[in-house]
N, C-alpha and C positions, 0 to 999 in steps of 0.2 A: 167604501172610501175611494176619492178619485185618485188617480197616479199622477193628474196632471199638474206640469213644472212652469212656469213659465219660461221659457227658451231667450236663450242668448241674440240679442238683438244688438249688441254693441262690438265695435271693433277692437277698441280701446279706452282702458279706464287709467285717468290719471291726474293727479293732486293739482289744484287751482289755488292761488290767492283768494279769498274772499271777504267781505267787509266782516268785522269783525271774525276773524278765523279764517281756516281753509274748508274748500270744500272740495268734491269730487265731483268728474264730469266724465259724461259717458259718454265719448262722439260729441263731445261741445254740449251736453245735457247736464244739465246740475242732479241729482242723486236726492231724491229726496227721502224723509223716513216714510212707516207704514201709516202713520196718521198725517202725511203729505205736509211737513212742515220742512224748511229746508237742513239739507243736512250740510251742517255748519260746523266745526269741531278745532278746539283750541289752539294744534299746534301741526306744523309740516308733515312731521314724524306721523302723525295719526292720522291726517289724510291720505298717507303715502303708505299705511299698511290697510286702510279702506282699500284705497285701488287697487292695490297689490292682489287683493280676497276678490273683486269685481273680475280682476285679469284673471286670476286660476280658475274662472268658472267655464265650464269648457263646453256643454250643451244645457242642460237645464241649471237653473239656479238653485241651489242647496244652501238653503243658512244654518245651516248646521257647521258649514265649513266656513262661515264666515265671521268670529267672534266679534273681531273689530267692527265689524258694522252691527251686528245684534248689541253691543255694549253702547254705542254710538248712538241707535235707534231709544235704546234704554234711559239714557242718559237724558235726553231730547223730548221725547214722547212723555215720557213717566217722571222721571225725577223732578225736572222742572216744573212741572205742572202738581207735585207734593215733597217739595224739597224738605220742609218741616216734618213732615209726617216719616218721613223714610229717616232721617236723622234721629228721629223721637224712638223710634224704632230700635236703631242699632246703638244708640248710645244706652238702653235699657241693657243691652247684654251685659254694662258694666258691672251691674248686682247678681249677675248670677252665671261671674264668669267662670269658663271651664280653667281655666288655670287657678282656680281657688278651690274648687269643690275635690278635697280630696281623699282619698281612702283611705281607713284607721288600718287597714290590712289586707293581702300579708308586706311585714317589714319590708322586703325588697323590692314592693310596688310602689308603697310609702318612701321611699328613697330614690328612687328613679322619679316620682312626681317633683321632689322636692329640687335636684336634680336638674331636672330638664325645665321646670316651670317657673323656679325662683329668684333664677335668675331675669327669666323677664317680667317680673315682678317689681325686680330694684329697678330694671332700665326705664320702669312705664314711673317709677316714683322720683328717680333720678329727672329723667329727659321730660315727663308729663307732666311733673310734679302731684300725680294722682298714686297712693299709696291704697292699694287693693289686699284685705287680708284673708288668709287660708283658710277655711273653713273644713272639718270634716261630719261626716253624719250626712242626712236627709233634710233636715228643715232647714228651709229658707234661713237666714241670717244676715242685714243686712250691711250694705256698707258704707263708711263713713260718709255724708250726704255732701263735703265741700267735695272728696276724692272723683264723686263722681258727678258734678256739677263740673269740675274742670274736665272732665272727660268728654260729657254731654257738648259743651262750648265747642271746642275739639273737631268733634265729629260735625255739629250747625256752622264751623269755619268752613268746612270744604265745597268746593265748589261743585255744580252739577256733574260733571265727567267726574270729578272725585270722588265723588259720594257713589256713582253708580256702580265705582272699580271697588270701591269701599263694601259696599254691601254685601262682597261676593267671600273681599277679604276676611269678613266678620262671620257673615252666616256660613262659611263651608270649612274656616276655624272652631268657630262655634269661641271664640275668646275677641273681646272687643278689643284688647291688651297686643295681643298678636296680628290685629287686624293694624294696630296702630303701627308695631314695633317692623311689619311688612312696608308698610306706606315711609315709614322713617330710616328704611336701609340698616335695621339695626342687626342684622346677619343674612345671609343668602336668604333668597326666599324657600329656595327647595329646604335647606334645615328648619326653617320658620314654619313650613307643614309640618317637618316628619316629627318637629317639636308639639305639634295639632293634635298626633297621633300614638301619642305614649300610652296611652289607656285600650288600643286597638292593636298595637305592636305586643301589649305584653298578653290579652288574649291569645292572639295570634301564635305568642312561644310556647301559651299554656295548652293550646285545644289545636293547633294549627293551624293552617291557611284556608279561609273558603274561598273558592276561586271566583262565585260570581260576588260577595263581599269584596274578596282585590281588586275584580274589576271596576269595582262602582268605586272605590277609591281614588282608584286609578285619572276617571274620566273628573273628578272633584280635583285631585291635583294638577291635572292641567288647564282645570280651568281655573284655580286660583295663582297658576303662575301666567296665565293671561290676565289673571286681575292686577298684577301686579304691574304687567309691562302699561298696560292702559293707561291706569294711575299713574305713571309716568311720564307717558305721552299728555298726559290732561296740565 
């Protein structure tokens, strides 16, 4: 495997007006993605944490260290080019979401689901008007088809930068409900994970902590709370 980075060839990076959007410029160069389309993006805020990742690159370039541009390139490259198919995708979580599928035991896990889960349950029925019911056991069991026909609409409303902050909200919740209730400021986002992780939390009381388990959780909640500034910025 090669080491080799490509090196820091720019002096400075920093947010431009651009027709339709802002874009970033490197030394007066426009920024483009990895499939060489222009890198274009909805609002000031978002080109100015683009360049911000472009300026902390210090001798080779790492995107690892740069989400706003990795989500940006996401957005751009892929989404738009299957904005249907990724929507189609994550509005399916609605049938088999983890905030329904829940455990007949023991009691006090049954109670902390209900607890932690139910109420975002009313807020998605309340605010989405899509009412998702509990389920427990194994087998599939589906849900009522308009609940989640409003849901599906929902998720096909939002626009490419949305959907791509979206995806990350859903698939690293693993709850389409949670993904919305993040996107709609319906509690912090940090309690909107640790609400993700009631079924990991109460292993974790039961058997304890595994540490490289924490860490991978770890690096999932920060990148869902970058999913959520993006979504914002979009």
């Amino acid at each position: 495997m090669s080491d080799w980075k490509q090196k820091r060839f720019w002096k400075e990076a920093r947010a431009v007006a651009a027709e339709a959007g802002f874009a970033v410029e490197l030394d007066g160069r426009r920024v483009k993605t990895p499939a060489k389309a222009a890198l274009v993006v909805p609002s000031r805020e978002m080109a100015e944490a683009i360049a911000a990742e472009w300026d902390a690159q210090i001798e080779g370039i790492n995107p690892e260290t740069m989400p706003f541009t990795r989500s940006a390139n996401a957005a751009i490259d892929k989404v738009a080019n299957q904005h249907a198919e990724v929507a189609d995708m994550l509005a399916d979580y609605g049938d088999s979401d983890l905030l329904c599928y829940r455990a007949d035991a023991p009691q006090e896990l049954v109670q902390r689901q209900e607890a932690e889960w139910g109420p975002a349950l009313d807020w998605a029925e309340q605010t989405l008007g899509a009412r998702l019911a509990p389920r427990t056991g194994l087998l599939h069991q589906p849900q009522e088809a308009d609940a989640l026909k409003r849901l599906r609409d929902g998720v096909h409303a939002l626009s490419n930068f949305q959907l791509a902050a979206f995806h990350d909200l859903v698939s690293m919740s693993g709850s389409l409900v949670l993904g919305f209730a993040a996107a709609h400021n319906w509690r912090d986002t940090g309690e909107i994970w640790r609400i993700s992780r009631v079924d990991e939390s109460w292993q974790e009381e039961q058997w304890g902590v595994d540490d490289e388990a924490k860490a991978a959780a770890e690096l999932k909640r920060v990148a869902f709370l970058h999913a959520k500034n993006f979504y914002d910025f979009s």
